[in-house]
N, C-alpha and C positions, 0 to 999 in steps of 0.2 A: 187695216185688216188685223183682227185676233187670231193670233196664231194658231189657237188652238180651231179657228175654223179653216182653216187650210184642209184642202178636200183634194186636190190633183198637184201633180211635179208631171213635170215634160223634162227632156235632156235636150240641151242645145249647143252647138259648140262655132266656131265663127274663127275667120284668118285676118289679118290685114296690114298693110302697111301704112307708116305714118312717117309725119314729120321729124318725131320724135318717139321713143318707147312707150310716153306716156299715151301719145295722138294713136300712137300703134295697137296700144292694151284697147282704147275707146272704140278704133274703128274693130277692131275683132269684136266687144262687148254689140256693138251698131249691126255688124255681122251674122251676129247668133241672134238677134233679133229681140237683144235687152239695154240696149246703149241706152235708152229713155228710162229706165227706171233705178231707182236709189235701191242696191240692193242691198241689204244683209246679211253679213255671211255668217252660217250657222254651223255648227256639229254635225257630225256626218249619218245623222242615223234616221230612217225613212216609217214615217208611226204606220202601222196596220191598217189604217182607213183612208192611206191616201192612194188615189188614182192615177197610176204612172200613163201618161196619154203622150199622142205623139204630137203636140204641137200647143204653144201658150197661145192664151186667151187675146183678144188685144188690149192689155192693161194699158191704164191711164199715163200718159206722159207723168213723167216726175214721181208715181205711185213706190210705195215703199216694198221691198217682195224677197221673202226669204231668197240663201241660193246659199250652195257646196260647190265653189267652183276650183280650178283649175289653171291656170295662165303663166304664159313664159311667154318675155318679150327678148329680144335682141337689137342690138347697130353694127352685128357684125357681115357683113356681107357674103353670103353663101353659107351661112350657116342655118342648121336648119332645125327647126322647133318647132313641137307637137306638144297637145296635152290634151287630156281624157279624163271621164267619169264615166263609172262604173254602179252600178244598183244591183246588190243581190238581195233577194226576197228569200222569207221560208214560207212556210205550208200556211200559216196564220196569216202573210203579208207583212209582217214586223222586216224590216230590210236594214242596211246600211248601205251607205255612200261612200264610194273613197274616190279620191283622184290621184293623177298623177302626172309627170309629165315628163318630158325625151327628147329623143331626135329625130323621130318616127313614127308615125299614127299607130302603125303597128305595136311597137316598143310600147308605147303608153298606155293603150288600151291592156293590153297585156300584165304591165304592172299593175294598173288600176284592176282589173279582175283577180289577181293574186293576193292583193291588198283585201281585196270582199271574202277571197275567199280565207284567209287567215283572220281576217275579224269573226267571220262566221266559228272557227277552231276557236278560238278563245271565249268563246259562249257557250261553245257544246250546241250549239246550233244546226242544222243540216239546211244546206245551202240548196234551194227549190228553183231558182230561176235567176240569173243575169242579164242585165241590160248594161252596153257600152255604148258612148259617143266618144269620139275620138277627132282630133282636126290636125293637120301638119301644113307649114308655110317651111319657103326658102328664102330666109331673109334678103331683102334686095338693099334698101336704105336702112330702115329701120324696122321691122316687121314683129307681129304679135298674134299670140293664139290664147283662146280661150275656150274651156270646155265646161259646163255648167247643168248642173240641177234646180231646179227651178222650180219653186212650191208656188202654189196661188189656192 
C-alpha cells in the first residue's frame, strides 16, 4: 500500500496475558484485532483526508499498515497497565496523534488528550474535536496493553 493513498484510521486498543512480555505485547496486538499484520510505526500527525471510522477493514494476513501506537507490558503480578491514543482534529481535519500510557484507562486517556491538546498550542491551531481509546489490564503472570491508530 502507497501511503499516500491511505484514506481511513480506526482506533483500537486490546489487553492480554502472556507467557512472556513479548507473548504478552502479541496477544494484546491479537486483541485489538492487528496481531496478523506487520505494522509500521509512524509520526503522530493524522492528513485532512483521512477517515477516522470505527472499525478496520479485514486486511490481509502479513499486510504491511501504517500505526501510532501505544503499549506497556509488565511480569509484575498485580500491577496494573494501561495505554491510549488520542486524535484531535481542527476545522479543516488536519489532526494529530499522541499516545500514552499509566496505570489506569483513565490516567492515560487523559494524558493522551493533554498531549493533543498542547500539540494543538504549539501550532496555534484550535482543537475541533477529540477521539480516545484507552485499554487497562491487572497484570497476573505477564500481562500487556496496547492502544493503536490504525491507517489503511
Amino acid at each position: 500500500m502507497i501511503p499516500n493513498q491511505i484514506e481511513r484510521a480506526c482506533l483500537v486498543a486490546g489487553a492480554a496475558e502472556g507467557a512472556s512480555e513479548l507473548n504478552a505485547f502479541d496477544g494484546a496486538l491479537l486483541a485489538a484485532g492487528i496481531g496478523d499484520l506487520n505494522l509500521v510505526r509512524v509520526t503522530s500527525i493524522m492528513p485532512p483526508h483521512v477517515q477516522l471510522v470505527t472499525a478496520p477493514p479485514a486486511l490481509p494476513r502479513g499486510a504491511f499498515a501504517l500505526v501510532v501506537y501505544s503499549a506497556r507490558t509488565s511480569a509484575v503480578p498485580g500491577e496494573g497497565l494501561a495505554a491510549a491514543v488520542a486524535v484531535g482534529r481542527a476545522a479543516d481535519g488536519f489532526g494529530v496523534v499522541m499516545e500514552a500510557q499509566g496505570e489506569s484507562r483513565a490516567q492515560a486517556e487523559a494524558e493522551a488528550r493533554a498531549r493533543v491538546e498542547e500539540a494543538f498550542r504549539m501550532r496555534g491551531l484550535e482543537l475541533k474535536e477529540v477521539h480516545t481509546v484507552g485499554v487497562e489490564h491487572r497484570v497476573r503472570r505477564c500481562g500487556g496493553v496496547v492502544a493503536a491508530c490504525l491507517f489503511f
